[in-house]
PDB file of N, H, CA, C and O in Angstrom:
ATOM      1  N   UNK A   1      67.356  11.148 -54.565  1.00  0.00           N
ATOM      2  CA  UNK A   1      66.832  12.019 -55.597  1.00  0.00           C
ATOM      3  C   UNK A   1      67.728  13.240 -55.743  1.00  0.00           C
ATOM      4  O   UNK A   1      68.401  13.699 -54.819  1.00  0.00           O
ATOM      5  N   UNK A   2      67.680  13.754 -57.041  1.00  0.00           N
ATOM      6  H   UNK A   2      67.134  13.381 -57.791  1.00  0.00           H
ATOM      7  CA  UNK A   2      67.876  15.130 -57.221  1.00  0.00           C
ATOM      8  C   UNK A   2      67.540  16.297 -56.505  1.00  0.00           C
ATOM      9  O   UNK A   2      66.341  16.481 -56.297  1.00  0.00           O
ATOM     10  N   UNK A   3      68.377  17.147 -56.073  1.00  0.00           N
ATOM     11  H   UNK A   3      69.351  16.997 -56.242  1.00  0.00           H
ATOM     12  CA  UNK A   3      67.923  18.489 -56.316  1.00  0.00           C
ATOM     13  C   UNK A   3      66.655  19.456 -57.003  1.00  0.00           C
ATOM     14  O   UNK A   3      65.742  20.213 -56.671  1.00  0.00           O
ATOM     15  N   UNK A   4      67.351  18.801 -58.290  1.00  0.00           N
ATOM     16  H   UNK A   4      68.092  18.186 -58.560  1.00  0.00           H
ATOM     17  CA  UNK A   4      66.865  19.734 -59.702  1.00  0.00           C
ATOM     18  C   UNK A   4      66.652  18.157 -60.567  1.00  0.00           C
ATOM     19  O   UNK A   4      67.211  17.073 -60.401  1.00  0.00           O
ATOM     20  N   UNK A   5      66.026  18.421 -61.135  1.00  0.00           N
ATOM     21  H   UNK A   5      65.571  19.301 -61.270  1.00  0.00           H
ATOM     22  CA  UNK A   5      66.074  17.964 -62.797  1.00  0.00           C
ATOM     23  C   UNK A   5      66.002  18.818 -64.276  1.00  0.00           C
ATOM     24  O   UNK A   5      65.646  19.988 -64.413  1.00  0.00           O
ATOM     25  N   UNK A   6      66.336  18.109 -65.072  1.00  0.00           N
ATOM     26  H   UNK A   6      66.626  17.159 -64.960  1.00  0.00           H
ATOM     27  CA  UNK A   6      66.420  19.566 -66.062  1.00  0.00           C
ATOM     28  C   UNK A   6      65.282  18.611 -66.904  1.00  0.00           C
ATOM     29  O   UNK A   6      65.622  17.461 -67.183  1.00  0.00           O
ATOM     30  N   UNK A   7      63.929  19.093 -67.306  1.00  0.00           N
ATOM     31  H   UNK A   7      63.652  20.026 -67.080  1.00  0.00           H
ATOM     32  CA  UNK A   7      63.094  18.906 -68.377  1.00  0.00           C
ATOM     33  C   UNK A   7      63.074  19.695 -69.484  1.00  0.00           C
ATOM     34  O   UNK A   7      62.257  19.509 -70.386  1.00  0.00           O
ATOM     35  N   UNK A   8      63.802  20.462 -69.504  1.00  0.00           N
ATOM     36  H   UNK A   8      64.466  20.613 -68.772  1.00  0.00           H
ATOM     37  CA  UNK A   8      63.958  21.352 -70.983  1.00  0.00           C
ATOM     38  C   UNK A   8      63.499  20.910 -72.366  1.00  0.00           C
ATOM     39  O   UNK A   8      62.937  21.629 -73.192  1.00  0.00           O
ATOM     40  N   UNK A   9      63.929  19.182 -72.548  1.00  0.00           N
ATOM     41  H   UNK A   9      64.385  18.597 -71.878  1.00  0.00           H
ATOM     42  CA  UNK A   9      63.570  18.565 -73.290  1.00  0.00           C
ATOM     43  C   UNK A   9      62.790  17.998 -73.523  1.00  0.00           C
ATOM     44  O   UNK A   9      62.536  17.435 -74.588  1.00  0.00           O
ATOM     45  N   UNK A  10      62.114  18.025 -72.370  1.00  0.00           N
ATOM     46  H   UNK A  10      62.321  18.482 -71.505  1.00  0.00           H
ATOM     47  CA  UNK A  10      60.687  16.557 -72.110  1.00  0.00           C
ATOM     48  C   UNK A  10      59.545  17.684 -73.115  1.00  0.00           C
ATOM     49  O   UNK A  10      59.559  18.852 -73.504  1.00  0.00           O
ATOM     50  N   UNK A  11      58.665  16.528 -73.202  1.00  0.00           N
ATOM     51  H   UNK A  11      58.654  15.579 -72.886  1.00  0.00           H
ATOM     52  CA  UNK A  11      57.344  16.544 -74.427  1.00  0.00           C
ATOM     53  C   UNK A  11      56.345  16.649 -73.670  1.00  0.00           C
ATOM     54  O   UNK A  11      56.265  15.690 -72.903  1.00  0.00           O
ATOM     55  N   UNK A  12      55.522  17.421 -73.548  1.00  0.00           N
ATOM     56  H   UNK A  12      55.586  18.201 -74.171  1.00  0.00           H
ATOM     57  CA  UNK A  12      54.397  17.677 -72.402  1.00  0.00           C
ATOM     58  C   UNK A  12      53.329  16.777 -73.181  1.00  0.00           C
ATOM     59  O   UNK A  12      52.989  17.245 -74.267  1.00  0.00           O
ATOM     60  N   UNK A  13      52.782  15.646 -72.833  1.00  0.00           N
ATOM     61  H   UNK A  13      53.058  15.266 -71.950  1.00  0.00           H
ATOM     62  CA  UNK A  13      51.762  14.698 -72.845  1.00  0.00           C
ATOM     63  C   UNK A  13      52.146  13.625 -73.816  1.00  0.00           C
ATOM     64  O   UNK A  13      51.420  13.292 -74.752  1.00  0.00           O
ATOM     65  N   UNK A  14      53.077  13.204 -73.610  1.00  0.00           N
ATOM     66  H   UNK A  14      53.667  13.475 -72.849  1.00  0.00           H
ATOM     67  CA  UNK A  14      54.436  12.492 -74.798  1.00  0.00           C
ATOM     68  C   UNK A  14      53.326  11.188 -74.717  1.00  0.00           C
ATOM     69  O   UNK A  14      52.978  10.667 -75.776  1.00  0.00           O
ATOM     70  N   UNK A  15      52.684  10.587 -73.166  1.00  0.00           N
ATOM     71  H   UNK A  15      52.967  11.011 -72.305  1.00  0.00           H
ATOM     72  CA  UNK A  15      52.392   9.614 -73.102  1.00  0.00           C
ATOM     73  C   UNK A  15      50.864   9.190 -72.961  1.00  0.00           C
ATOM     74  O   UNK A  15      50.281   8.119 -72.792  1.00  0.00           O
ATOM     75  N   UNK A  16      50.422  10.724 -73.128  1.00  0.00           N
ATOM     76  H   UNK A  16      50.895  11.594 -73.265  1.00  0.00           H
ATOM     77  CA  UNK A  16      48.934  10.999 -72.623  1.00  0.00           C
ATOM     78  C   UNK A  16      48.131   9.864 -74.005  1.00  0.00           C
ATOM     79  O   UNK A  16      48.400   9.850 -75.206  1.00  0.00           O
ATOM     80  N   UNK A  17      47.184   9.078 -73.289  1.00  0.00           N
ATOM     81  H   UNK A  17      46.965   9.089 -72.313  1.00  0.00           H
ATOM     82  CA  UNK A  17      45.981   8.308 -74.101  1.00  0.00           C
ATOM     83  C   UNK A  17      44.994   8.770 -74.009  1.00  0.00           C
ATOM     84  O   UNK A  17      44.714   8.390 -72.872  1.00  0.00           O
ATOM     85  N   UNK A  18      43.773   9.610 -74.480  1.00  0.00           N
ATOM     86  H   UNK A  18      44.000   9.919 -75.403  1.00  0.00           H
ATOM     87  CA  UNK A  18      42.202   9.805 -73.533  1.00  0.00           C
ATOM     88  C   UNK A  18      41.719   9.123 -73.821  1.00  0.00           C
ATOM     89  O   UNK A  18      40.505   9.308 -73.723  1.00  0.00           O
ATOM     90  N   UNK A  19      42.158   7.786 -74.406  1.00  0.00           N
ATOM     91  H   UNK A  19      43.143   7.636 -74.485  1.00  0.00           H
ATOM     92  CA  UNK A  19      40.890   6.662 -74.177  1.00  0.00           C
ATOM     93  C   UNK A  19      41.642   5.329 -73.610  1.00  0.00           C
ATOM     94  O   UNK A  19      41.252   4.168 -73.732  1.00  0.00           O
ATOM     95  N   UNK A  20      42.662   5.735 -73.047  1.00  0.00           N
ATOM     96  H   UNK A  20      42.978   6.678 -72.948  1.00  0.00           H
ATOM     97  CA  UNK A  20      43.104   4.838 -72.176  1.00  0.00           C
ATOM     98  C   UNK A  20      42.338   4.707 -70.978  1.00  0.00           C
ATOM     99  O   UNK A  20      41.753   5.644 -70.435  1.00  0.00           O
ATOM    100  N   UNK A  21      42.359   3.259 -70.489  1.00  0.00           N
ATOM    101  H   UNK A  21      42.835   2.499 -70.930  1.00  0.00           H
ATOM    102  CA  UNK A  21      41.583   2.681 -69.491  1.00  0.00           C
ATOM    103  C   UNK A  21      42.988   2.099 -69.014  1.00  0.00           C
ATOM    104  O   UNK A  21      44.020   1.755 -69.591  1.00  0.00           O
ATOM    105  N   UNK A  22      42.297   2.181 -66.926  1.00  0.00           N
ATOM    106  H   UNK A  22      41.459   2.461 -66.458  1.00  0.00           H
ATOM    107  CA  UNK A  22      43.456   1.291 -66.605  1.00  0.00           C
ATOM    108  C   UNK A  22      42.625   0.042 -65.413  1.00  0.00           C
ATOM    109  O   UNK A  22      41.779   0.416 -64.600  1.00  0.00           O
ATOM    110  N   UNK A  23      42.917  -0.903 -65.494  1.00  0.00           N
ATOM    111  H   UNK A  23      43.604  -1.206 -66.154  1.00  0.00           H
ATOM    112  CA  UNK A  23      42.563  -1.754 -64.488  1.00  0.00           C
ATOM    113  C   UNK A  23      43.634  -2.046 -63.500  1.00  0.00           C
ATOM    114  O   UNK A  23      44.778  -2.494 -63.572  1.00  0.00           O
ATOM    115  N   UNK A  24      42.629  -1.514 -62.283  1.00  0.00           N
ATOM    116  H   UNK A  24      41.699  -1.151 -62.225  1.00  0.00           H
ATOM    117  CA  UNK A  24      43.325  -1.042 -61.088  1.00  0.00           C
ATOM    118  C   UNK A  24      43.024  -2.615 -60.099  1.00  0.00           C
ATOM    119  O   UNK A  24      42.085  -3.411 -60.119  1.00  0.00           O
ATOM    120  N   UNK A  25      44.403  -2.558 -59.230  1.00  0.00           N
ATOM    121  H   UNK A  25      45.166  -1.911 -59.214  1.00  0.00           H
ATOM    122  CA  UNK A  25      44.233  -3.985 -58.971  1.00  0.00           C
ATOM    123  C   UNK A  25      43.684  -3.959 -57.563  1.00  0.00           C
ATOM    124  O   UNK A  25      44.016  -2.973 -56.906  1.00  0.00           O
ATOM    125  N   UNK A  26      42.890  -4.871 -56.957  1.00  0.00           N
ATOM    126  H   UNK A  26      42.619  -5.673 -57.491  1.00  0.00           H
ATOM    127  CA  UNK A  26      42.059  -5.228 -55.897  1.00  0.00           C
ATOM    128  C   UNK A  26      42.576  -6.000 -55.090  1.00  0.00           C
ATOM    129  O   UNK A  26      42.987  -7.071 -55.537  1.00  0.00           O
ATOM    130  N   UNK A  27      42.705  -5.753 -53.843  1.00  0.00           N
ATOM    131  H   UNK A  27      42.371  -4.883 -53.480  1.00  0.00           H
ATOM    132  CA  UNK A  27      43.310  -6.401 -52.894  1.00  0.00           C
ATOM    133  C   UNK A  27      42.264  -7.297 -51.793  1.00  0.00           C
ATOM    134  O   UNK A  27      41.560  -6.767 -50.934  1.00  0.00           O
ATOM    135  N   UNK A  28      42.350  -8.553 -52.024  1.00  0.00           N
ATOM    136  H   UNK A  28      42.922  -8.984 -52.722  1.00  0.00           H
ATOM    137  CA  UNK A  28      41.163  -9.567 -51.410  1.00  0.00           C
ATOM    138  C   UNK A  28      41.709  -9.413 -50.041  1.00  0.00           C
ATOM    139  O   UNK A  28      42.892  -9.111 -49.886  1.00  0.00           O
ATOM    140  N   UNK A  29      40.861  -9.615 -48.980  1.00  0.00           N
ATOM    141  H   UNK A  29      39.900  -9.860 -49.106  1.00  0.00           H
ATOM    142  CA  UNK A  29      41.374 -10.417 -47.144  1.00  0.00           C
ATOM    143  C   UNK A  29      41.977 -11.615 -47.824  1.00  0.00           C
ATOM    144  O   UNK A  29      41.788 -12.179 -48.902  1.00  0.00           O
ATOM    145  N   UNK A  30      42.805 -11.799 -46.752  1.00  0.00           N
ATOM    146  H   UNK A  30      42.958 -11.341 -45.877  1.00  0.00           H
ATOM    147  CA  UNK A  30      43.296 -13.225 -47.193  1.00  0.00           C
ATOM    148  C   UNK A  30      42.089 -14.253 -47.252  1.00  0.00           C
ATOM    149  O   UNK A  30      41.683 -14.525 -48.381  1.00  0.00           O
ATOM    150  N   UNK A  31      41.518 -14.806 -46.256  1.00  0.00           N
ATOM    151  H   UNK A  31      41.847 -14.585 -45.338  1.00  0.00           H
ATOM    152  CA  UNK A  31      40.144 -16.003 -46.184  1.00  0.00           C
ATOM    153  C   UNK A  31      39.756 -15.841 -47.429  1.00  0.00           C
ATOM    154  O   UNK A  31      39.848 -16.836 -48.148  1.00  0.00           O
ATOM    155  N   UNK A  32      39.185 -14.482 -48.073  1.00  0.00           N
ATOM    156  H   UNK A  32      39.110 -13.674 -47.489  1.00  0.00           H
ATOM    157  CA  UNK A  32      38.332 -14.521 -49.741  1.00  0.00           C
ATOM    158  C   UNK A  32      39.567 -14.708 -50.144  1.00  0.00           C
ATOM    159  O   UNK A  32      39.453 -15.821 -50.656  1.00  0.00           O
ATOM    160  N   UNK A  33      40.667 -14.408 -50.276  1.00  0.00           N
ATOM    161  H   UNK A  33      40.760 -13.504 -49.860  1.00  0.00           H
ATOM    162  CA  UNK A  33      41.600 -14.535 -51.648  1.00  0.00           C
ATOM    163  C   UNK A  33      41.724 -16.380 -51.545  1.00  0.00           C
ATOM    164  O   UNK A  33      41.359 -16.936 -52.580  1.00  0.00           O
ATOM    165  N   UNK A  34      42.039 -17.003 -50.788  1.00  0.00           N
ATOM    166  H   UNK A  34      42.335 -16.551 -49.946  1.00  0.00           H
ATOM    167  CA  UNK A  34      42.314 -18.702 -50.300  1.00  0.00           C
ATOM    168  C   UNK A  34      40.894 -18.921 -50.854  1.00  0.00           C
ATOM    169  O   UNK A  34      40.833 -19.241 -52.041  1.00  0.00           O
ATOM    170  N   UNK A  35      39.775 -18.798 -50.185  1.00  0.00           N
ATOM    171  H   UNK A  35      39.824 -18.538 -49.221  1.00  0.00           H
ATOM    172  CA  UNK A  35      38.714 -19.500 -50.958  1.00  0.00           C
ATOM    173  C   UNK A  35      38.284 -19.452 -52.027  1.00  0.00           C
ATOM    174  O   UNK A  35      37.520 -20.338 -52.409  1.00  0.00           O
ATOM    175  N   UNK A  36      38.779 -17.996 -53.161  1.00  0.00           N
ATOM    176  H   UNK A  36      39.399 -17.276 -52.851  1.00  0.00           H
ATOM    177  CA  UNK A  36      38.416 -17.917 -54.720  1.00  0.00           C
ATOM    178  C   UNK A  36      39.934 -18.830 -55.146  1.00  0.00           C
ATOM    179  O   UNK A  36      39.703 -19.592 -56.085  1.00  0.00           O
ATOM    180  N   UNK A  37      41.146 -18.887 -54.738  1.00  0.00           N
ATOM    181  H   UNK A  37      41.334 -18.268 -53.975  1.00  0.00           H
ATOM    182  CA  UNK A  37      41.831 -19.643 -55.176  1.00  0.00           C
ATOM    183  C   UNK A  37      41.609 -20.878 -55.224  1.00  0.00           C
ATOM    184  O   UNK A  37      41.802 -21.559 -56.231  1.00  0.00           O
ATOM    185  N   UNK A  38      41.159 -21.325 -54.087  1.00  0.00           N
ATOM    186  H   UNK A  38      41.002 -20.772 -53.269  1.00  0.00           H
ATOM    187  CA  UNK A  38      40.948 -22.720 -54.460  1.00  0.00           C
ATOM    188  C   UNK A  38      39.524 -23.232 -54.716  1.00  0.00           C
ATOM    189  O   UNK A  38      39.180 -24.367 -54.386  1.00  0.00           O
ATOM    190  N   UNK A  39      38.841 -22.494 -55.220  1.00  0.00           N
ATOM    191  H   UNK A  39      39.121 -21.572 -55.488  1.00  0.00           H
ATOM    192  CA  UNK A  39      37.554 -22.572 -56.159  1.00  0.00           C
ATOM    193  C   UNK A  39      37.779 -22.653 -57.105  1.00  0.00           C
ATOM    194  O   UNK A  39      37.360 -23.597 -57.775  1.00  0.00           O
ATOM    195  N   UNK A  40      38.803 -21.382 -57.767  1.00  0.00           N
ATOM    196  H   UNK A  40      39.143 -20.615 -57.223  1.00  0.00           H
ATOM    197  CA  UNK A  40      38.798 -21.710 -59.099  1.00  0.00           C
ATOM    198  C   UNK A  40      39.986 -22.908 -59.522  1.00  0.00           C
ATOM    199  O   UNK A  40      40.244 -23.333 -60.648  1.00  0.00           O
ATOM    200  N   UNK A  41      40.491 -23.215 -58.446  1.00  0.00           N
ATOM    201  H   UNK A  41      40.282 -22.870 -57.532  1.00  0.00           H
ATOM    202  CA  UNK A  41      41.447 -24.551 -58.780  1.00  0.00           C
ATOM    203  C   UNK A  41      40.826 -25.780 -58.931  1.00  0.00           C
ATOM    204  O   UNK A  41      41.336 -26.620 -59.672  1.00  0.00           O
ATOM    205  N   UNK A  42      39.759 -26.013 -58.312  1.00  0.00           N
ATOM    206  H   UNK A  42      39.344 -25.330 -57.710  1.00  0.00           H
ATOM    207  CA  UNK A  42      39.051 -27.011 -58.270  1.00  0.00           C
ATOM    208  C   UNK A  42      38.118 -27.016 -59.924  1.00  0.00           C
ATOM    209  O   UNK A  42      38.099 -28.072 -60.558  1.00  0.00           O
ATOM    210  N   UNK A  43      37.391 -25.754 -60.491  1.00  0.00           N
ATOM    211  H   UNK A  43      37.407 -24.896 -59.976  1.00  0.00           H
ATOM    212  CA  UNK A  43      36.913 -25.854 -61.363  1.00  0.00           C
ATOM    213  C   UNK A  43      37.814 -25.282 -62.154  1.00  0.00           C
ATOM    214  O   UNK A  43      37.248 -24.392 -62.790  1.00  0.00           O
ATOM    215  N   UNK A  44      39.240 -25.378 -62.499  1.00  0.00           N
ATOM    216  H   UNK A  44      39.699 -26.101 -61.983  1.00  0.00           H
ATOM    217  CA  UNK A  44      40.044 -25.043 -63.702  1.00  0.00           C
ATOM    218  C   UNK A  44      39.894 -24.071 -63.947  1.00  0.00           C
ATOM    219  O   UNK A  44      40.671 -23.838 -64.873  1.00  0.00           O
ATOM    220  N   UNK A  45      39.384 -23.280 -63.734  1.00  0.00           N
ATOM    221  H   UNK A  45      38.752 -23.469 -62.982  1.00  0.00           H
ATOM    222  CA  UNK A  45      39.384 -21.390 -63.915  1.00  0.00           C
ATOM    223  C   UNK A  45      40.088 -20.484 -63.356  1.00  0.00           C
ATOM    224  O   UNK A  45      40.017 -20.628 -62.136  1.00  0.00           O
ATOM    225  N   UNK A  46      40.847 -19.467 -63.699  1.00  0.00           N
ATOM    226  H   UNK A  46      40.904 -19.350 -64.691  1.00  0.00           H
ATOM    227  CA  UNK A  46      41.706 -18.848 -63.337  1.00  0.00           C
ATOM    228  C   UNK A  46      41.018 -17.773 -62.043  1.00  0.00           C
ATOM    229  O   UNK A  46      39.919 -17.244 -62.208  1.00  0.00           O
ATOM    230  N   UNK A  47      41.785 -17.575 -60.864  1.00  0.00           N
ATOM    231  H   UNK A  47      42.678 -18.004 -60.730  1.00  0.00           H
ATOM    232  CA  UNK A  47      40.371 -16.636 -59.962  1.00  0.00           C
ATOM    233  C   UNK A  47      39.667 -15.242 -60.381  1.00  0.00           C
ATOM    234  O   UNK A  47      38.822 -14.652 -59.708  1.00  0.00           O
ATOM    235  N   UNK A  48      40.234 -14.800 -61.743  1.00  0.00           N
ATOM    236  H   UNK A  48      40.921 -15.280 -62.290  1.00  0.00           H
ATOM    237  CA  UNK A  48      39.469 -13.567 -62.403  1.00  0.00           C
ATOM    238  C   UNK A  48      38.159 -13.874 -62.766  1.00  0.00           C
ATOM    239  O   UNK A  48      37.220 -13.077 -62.742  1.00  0.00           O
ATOM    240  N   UNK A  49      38.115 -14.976 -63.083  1.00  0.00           N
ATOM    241  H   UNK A  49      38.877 -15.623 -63.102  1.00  0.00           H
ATOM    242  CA  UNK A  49      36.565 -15.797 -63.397  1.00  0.00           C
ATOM    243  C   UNK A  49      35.614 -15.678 -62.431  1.00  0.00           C
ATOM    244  O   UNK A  49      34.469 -15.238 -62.533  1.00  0.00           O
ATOM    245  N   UNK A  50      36.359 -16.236 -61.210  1.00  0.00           N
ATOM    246  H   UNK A  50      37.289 -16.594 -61.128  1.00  0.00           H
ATOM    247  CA  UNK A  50      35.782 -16.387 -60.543  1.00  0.00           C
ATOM    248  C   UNK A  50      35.250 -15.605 -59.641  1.00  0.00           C
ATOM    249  O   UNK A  50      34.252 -15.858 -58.966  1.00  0.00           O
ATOM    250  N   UNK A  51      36.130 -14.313 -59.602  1.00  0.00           N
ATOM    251  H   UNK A  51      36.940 -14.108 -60.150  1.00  0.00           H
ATOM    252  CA  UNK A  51      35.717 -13.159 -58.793  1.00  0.00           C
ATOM    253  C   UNK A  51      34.565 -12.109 -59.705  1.00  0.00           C
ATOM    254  O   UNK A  51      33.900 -11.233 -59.152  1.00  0.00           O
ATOM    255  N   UNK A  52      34.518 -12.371 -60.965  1.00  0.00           N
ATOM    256  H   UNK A  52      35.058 -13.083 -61.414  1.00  0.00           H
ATOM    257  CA  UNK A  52      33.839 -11.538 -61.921  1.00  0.00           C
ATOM    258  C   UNK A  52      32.274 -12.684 -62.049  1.00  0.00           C
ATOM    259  O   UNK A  52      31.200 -12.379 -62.569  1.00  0.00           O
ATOM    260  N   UNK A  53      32.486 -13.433 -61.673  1.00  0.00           N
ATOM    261  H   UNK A  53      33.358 -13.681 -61.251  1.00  0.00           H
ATOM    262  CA  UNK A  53      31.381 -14.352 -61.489  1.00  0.00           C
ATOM    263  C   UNK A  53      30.610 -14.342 -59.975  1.00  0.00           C
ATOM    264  O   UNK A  53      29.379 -14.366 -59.990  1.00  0.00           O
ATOM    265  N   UNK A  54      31.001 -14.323 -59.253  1.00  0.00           N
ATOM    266  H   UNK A  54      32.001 -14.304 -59.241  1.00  0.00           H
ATOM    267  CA  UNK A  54      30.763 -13.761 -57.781  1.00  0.00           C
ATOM    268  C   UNK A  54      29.602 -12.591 -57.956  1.00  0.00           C
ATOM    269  O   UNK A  54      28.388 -12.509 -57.774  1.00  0.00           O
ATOM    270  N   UNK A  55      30.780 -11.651 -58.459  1.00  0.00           N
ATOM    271  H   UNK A  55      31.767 -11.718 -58.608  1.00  0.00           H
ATOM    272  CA  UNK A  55      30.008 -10.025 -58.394  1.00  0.00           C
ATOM    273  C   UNK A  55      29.124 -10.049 -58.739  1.00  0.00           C
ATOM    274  O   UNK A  55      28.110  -9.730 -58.118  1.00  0.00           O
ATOM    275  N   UNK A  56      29.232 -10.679 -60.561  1.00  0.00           N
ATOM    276  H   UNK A  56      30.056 -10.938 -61.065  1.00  0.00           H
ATOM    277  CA  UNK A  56      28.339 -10.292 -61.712  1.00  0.00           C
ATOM    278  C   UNK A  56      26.668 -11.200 -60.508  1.00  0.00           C
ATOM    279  O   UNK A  56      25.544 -10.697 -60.512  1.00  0.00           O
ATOM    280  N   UNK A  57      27.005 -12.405 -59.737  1.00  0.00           N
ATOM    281  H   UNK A  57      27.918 -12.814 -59.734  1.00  0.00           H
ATOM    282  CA  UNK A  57      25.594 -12.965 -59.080  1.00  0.00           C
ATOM    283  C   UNK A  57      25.260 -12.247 -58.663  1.00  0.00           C
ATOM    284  O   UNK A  57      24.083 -11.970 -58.895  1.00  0.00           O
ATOM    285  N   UNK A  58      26.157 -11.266 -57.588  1.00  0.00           N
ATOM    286  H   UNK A  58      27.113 -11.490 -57.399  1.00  0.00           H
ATOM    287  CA  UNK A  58      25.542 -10.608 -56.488  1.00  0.00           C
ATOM    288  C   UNK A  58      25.534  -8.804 -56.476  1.00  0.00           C
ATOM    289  O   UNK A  58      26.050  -8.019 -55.681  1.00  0.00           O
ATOM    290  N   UNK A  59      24.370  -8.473 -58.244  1.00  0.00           N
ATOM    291  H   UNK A  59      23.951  -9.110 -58.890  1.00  0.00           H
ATOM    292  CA  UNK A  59      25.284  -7.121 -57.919  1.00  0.00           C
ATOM    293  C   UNK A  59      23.835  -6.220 -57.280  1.00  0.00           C
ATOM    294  O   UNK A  59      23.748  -5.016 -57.036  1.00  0.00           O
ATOM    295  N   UNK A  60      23.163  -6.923 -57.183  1.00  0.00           N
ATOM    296  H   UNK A  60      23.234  -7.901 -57.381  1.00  0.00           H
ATOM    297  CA  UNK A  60      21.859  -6.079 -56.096  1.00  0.00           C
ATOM    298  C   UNK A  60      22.614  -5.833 -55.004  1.00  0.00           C
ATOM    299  O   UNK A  60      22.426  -4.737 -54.477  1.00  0.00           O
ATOM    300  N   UNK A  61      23.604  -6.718 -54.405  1.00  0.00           N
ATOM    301  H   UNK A  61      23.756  -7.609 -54.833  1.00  0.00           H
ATOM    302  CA  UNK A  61      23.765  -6.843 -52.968  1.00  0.00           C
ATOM    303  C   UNK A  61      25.053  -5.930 -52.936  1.00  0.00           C
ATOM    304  O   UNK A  61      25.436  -5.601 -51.814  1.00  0.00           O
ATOM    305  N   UNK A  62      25.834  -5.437 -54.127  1.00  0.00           N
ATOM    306  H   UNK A  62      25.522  -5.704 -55.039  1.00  0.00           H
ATOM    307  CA  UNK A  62      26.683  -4.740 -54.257  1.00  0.00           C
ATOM    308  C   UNK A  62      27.098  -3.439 -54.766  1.00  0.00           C
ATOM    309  O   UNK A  62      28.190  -2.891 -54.919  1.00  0.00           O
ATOM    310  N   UNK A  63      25.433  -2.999 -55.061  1.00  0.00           N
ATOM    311  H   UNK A  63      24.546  -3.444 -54.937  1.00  0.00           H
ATOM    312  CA  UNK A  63      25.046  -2.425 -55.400  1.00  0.00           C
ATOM    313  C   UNK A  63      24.470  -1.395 -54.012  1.00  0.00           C
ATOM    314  O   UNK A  63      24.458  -0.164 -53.966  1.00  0.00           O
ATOM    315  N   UNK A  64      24.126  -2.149 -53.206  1.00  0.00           N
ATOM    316  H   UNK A  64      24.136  -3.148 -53.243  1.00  0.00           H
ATOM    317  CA  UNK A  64      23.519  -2.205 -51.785  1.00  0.00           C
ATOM    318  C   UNK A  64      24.310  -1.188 -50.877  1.00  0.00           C
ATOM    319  O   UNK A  64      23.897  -0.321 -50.107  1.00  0.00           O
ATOM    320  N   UNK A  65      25.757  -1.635 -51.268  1.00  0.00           N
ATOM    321  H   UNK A  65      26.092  -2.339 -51.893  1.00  0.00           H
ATOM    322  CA  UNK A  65      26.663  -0.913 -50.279  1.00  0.00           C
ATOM    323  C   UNK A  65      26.667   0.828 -50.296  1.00  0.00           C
ATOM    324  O   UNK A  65      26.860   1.634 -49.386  1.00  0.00           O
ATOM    325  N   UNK A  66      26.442   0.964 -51.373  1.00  0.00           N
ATOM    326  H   UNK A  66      26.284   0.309 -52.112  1.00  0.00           H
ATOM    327  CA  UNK A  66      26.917   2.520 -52.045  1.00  0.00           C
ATOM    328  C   UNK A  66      26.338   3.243 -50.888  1.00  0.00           C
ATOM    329  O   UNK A  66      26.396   4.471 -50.837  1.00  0.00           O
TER     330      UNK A  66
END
């Protein structure tokens, strides 16, 4: 890295969205990541399905944790 940088030029919020959303990515244990993979391989579904299908069953119980 630099020292210095010179921003003289930069645009203060050049890139700013306020209704940008970001989906932040989730990191499974391996055992759950292997068993939603090959769940959803078996039923042709990609494992986003399948992990949003999971939750969406169990959200008393995930709800539970808080």
């Amino acid at each position: 890295m630099k020292k210095e940088y010179d921003f003289s030029k930069g645009v203060r919020g050049k890139f700013y969205r306020a209704n940008a959303s970001m989906n932040l990515p989730i990191y499974l244990d391996a055992d759950v990541a292997k068993f939603v993979q090959e769940f959803a391989k078996r039923k042709r579904v990609d494992t986003q399905t399948v992990v949003n299908k999971l939750l969406r069953s169990n959200k008393e119980k995930v709800e539970q944790l808080r």
